[in-house]
ROBAPA-723878 format. One record per residue (C-alpha): x, y, z. Coordinates in steps of 0.25 Angstrom, whole numbers, plus 5000, padded with zeros to 4 digits. Each point is the difference from the previous one (the first is absolute). Example, Ala and Ser with C-alpha at 12.3 -4.5 7.8 and 13.67 -1.06 7.14 Angstrom:
! ROBAPA-723878
NUMI     x     y     z
NUMI  5049  4982  5031
NUMI  5006  5014  4998
//
This chain:
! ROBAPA-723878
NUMI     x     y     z
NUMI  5392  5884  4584
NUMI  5007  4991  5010
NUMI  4995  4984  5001
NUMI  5001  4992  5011
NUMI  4995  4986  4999
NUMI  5008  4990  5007
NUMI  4996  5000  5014
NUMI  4986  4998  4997
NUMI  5000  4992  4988
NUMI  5000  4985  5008
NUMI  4990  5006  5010
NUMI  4991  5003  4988
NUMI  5002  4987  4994
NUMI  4997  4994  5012
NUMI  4985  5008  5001
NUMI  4998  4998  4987
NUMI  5002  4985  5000
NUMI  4989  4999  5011
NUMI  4990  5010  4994
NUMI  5003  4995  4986
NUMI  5011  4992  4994
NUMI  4995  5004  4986
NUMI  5005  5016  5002
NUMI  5012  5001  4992
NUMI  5011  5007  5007
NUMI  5007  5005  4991
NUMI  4999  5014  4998
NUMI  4985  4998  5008
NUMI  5004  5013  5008
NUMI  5011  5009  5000
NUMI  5004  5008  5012
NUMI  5005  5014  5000
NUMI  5010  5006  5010
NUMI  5011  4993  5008
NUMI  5000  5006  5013
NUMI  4994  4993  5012
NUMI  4997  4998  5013
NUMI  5012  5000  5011
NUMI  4999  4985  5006
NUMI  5008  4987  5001
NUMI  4988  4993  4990
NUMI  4997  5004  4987
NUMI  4987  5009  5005
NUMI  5000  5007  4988
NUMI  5000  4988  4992
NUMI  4989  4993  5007
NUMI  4991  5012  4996
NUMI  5003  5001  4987
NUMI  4997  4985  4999
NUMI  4987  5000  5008
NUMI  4993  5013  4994
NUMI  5004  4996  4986
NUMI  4993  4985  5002
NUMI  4989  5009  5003
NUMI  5000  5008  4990
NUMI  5003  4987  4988
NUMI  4988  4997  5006
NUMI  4992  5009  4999
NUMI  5005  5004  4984
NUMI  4996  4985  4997
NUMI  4986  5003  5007
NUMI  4999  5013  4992
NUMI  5006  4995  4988
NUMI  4998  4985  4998
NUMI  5007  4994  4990
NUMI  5008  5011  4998
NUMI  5015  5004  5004
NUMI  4997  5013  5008
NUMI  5013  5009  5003
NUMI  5002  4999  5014
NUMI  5008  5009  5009
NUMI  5006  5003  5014
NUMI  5007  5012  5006
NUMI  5009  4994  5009
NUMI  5002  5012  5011
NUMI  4985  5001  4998
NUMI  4996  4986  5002
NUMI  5012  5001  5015
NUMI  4992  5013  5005
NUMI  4987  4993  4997
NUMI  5007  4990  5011
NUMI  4998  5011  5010
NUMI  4991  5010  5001
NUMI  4991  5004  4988
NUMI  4995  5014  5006
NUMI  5004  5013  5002
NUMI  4991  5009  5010
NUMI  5000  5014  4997
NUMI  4997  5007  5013
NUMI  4998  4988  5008
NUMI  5008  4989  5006
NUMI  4995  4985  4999
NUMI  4996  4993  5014
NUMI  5012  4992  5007
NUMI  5001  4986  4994
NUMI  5005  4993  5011
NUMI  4997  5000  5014
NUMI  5012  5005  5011
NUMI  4999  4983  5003
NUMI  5004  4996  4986
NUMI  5014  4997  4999
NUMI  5012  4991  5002
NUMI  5006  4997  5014
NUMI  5012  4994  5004
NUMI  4998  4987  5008
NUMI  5008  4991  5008
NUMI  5007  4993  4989
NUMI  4996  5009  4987
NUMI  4988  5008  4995
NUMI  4985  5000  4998
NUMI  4989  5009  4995
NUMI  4987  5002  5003
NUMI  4989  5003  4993
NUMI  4989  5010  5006
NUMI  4994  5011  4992
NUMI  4986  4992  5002
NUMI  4995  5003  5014
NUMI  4997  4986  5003
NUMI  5013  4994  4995
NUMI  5005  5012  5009
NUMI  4993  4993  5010
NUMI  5005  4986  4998
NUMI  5014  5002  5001
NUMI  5000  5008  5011
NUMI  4990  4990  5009
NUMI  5011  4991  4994
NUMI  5011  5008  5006
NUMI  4994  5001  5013
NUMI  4998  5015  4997
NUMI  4987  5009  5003
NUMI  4995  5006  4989
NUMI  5005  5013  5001
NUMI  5014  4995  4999
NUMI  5009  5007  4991
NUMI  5014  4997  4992
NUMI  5009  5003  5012
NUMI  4993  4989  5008
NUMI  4998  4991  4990
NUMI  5015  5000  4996
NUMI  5004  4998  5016
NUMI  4992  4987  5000
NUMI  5004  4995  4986
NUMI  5014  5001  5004
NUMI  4997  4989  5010
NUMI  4996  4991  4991
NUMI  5004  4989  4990
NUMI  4995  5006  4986
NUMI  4993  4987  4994
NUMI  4994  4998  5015
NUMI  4992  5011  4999
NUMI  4997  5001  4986
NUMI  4992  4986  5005
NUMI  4994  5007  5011
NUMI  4995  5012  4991
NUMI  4996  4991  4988
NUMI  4993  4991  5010
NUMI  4990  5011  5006
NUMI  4998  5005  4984
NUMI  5009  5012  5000
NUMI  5011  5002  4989
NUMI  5014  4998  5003
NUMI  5013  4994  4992
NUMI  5014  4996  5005
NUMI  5011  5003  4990
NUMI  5006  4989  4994
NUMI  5012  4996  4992
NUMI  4995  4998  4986
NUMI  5007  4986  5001
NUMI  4991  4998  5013
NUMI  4988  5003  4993
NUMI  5003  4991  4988
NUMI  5002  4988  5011
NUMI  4989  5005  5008
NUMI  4986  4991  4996
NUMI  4992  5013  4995
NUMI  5012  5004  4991
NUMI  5002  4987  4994
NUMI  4984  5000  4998
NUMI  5000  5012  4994
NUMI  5012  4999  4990
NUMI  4992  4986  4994
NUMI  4988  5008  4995
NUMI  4999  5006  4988
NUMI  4999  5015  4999
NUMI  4987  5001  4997
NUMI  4989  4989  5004
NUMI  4987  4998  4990
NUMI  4989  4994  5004
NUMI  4989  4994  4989
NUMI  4987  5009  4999
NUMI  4986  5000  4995
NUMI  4993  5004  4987
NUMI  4994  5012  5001
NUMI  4992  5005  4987
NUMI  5005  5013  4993
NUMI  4995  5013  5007
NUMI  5002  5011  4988
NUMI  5007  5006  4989
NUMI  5012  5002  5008
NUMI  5004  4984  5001
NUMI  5002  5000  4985
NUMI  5002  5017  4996
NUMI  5007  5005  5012
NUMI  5002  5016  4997
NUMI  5016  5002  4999
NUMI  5000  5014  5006
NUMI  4993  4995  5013
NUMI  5001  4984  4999
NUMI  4993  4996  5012
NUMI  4989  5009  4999
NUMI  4987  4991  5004
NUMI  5010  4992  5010
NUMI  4995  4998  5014
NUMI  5009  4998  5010
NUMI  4998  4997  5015
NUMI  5010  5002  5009
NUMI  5001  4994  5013
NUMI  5014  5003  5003
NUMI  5009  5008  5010
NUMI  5014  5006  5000
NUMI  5007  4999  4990
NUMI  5001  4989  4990
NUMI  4985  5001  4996
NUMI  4996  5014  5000
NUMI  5012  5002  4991
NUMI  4995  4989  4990
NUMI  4986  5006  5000
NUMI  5004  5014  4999
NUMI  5009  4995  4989
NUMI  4988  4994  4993
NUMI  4993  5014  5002
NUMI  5008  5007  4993
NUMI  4995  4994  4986
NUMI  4985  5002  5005
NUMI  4997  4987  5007
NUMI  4989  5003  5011
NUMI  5008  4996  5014
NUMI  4989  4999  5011
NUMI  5007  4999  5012
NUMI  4994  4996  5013
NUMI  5004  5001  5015
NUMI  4994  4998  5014
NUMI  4999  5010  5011
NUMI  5012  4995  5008
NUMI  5011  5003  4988
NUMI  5008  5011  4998
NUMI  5014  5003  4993
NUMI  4999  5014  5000
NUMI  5014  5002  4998
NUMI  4998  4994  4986
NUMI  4985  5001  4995
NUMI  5004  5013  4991
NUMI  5010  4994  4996
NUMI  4991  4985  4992
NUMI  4984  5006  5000
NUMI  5003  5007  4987
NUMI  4991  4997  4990
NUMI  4991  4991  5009
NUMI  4986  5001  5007
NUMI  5002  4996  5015
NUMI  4989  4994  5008
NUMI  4996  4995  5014
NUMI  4999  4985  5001
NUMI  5001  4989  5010
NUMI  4999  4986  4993
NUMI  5001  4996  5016
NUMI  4985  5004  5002
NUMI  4988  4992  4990
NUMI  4996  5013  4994
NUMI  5013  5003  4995
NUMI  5003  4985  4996
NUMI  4987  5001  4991
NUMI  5004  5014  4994
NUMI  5015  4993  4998
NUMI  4993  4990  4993
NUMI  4990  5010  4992
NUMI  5013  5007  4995
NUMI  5009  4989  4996
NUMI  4989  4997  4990
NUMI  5004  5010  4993
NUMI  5014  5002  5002
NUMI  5010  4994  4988
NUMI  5011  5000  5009
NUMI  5002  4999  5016
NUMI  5015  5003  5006
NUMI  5000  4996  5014
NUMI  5010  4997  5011
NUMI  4993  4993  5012
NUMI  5008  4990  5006
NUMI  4998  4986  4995
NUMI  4988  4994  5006
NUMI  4993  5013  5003
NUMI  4991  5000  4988
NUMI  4997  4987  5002
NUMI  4995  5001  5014
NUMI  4991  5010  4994
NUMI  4995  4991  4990
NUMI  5006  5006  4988
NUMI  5011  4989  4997
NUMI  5006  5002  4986
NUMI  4990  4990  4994
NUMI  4988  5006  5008
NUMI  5005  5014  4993
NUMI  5001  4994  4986
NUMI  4985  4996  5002
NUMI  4996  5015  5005
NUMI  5008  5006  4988
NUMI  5000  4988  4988
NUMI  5014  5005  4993
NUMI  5006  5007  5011
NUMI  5012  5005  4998
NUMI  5007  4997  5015
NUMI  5012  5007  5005
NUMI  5008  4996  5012
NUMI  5010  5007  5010
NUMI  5005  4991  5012
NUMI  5013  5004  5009
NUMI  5008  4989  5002
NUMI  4996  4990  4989
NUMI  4988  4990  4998
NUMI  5009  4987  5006
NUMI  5009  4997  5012
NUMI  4996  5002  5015
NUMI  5001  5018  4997
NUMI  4989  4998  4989
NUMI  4987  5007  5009
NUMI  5011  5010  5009
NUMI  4997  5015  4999
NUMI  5008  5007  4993
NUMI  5007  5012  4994
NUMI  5012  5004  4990
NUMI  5010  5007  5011
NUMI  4997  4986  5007
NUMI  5004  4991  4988
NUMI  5011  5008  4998
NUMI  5003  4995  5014
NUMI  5000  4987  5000
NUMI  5002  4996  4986
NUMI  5013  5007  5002
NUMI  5000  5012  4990
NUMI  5002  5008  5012
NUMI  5013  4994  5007
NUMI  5011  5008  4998
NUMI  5011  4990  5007
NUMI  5000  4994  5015
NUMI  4997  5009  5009
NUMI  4997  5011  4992
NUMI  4987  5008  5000
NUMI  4990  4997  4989
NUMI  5003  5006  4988
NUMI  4986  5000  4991
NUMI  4997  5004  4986
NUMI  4999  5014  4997
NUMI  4986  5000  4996
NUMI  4988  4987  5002
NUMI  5005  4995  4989
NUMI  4993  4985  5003
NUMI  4986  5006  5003
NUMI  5001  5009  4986
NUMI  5008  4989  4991
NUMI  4988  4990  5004
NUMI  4987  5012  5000
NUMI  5005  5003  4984
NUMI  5002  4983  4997
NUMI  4987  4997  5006
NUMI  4993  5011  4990
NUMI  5007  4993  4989
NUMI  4994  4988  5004
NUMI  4987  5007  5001
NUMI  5001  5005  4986
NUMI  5006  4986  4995
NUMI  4987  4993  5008
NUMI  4992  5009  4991
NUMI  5005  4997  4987
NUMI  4999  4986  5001
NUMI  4986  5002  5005
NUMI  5000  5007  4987
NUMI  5005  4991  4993
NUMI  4996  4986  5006
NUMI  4986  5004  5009
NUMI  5008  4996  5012
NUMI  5003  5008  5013
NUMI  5008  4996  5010
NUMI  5009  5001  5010
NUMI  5015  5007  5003
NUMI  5008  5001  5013
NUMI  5013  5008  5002
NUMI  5008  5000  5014
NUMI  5009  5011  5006
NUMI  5008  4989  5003
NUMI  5002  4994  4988
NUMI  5003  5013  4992
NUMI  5012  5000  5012
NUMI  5005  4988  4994
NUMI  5000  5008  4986
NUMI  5008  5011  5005
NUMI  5011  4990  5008
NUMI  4999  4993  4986
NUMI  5003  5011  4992
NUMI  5012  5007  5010
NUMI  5007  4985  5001
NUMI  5000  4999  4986
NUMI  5005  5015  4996
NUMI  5008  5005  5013
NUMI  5005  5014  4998
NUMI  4984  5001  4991
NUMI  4995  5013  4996
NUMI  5013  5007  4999
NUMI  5014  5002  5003
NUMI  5000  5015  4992
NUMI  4983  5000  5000
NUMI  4997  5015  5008
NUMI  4992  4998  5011
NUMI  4987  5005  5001
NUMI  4996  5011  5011
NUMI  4986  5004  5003
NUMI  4991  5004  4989
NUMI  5000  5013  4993
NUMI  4991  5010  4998
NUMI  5000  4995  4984
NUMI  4997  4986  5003
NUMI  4986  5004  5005
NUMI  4988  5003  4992
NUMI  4995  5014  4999
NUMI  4986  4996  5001
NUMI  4996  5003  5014
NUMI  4991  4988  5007
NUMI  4989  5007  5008
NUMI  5004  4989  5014
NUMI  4991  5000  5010
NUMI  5010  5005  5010
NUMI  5004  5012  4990
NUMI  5008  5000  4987
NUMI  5012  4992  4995
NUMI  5005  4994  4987
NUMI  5004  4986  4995
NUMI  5012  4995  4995
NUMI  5000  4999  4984
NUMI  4996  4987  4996
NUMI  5012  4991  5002
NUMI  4996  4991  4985
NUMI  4995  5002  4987
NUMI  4989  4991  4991
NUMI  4998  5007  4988
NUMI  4986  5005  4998
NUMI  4998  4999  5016
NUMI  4996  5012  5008
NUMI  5007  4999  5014
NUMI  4992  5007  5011
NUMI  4987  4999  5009
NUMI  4985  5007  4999
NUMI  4999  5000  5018
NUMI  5011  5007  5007
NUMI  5005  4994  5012
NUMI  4988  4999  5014
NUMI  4999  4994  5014
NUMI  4994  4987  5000
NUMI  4988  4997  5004
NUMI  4995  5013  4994
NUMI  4989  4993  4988
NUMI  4988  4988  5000
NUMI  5005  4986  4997
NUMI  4995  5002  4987
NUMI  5005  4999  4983
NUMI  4998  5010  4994
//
């Protein structure tokens, strides 16, 4: 058996240090396999480190007190960067919409962001384009233009965009500077919640979060992949959507294991039920912008007084500080401008391989949901994590400075996923069947997998169950 440790050990330490700087390195978790990921940045690394802080944390949930072998499978943990699921007689629904993409602009590049229809809509009215506009179109009128230019102009109407940068740019840039002075993960002081069952102070090894309600108010990708994470030990994950949201391209990919429901916290019936439910949630993993909770009337401390111990977990794009801080956002567009994406001057963008920031940060914000519950556990206290895509960025540029040539100057490459690397077990998908990948870690005396099979959203009451 081949190891592999060196490109994702400082990553881990740096996880570990924010979740818990009482976790002993040394020899916490061993990763099997070499082979990675083809990329300029240490991909592979970066998902070895971010599932296996994960999965620490959940073998000191299941086994407090204990040391609980802990163990990654490196080409497992890089294909769990990409797709999870293999139809079998059936294709997954497009991703990306034909507008989604890089264009060359008058003095570099930009992407946009339009897979939801209304940010569709926003860039294009930005554009000066009708709505029926397509890439052609779109890329004649870029080209006119300067790239920053008309990133303002698309941001300004609410649509997604991102000039690539110079990773030198960036760090000069105020939101870059911002973003490199946080810490990795922020925590946020909580309220004392009385113990809800057995399962604070027994947990059952084989299916430690049983009794674990999650809610999840989260979109693609980070979130969903933390919650399905945490449903895969058998923590109840509700998630909830309005009517006006779709990802159709990736819903089987994130629903496994949860209930989905229709509800609009934008209408007072729905804020009540919101309410209703968080009662009796453990944890909630959301991803609203900053200040969109808030205008609602569910600040952090107004949900701490709903939920007493809540355990409160964060995504934001671009970092909680500098003028970015409240800016939509996605991974392909933080690639962008943070500079992962710059292949030289003048060159087209050259991204990661897979959405490395969105699943490095979705499997770090379950480790802090499951760090959130121990010290709950151990202290009656919830309170509160937040991760950014941006900051996870900062990680990776981190990491590929301090060990250039990392993962592997004789390490194979790793092509798609094999036939092997997938379960048998076939998953009864609303859209027909398909497998999973194997589970890409190992806590001894855990049982990887999940009791729903993947579904559309919206199709169940806003109810625990």
């Amino acid at each position: 058996m081949n190891i592999e440790p060196s490109d994702h050990t400082g990553m881990l330490r740096r996880m570990l240090a924010a979740l818990d700087p009482g976790t002993p390195l040394d020899d916490a978790l061993r990763v099997e396999g070499r082979a990675g990921l083809a990329s300029r940045y240490p991909v592979s690394g970066l998902a070895c480190a971010s599932i296996g802080s994960a999965a620490l944390m959940l073998a000191q949930w299941a086994w407090p007190g204990d040391r609980c072998p802990v163990e990654v499978d490196r080409a497992l943990a890089s294909w769990w960067f990409g797709f999870s699921i293999r139809p079998l007689g059936w294709e997954r629904p497009n991703v990306r919409d034909a507008v989604t993409g890089d264009y060359a602009a008058r003095d570099g590049w930009i992407r946009l962001h339009a897979n939801a229809a209304h940010h569709r809509h926003r860039a294009l009215a930005a554009l000066g384009l009708p709505g029926d506009a397509g890439r052609v179109a779109v890329a004649e009128r870029v080209r006119r233009e300067s790239a920053e230019t008309l990133e303002d102009a698309i941001v300004d109407r609410g649509g997604c965009a991102a000039a690539l940068r110079a990773p030198g740019a960036w760090r000069d840039h105020p939101q870059g500077r911002a973003v490199a002075s946080e810490p990795l993960v922020q925590r946020q002081p909580g309220s004392a919640g009385a113990p809800d069952g057995g399962w604070l102070d027994d947990p059952n090894p084989e299916r430690p979060l049983a009794g674990i309600r999650v809610l999840d108010l989260t979109r693609v990708l980070a979130g969903p992949a933390a919650t399905r994470f945490l449903a895969a030990y058998g923590a109840q994950v509700l998630r909830l959507d309005p009517d006006d949201w779709d990802e159709p391209g990736m819903i089987p990919e994130v629903t496994v294991g949860k209930r989905c429901a229709f509800l609009d916290l934008r209408r007072p019936e729905g804020l009540e039920r919101f309410r209703r439910l968080l009662a009796r949630a453990d944890v909630l993993v959301h991803g609203y912008r900053p200040g969109a909770l808030d205008a609602l009337g569910l600040g952090a401390e107004a949900r701490q007084a709903i939920r007493p111990g809540l355990v409160d977990v964060c995504l934001d794009a671009w970092g909680w500080t500098g003028p970015w801080r409240a800016r939509r956002g996605f991974d392909s567009l933080v690639q962008m401008s943070a500079g992962i994406a710059w292949a030289g001057e003048g060159a087209a963008p050259d991204p990661l391989p897979v959405q490395a920031l969105d699943q490095s940060a979705g499997y770090l914000m379950a480790a802090c949901a499951l760090r959130g519950l121990a010290l709950r556990r151990e202290t009656g206290l919830g309170g509160g994590w937040r991760v950014s895509l941006a900051r996870m960025a900062c990680l990776l540029q981190e990491a590929a400075d301090a060990a250039p040539g990392t993962p592997a100057r004789d390490a194979p490459v790793l092509g798609p996923a094999p036939g092997p690397a997938y379960d048998p077990a076939i998953e009864p998908t609303a859209w027909g069947p398909a497998q999973r990948l194997r589970a890409p870690c190992r806590v001894e005396g855990a049982r990887w997998g999940w009791d729903l099979p993947a579904g559309p959203l919206r199709s169940g009451p806003p109810d625990w169950w």
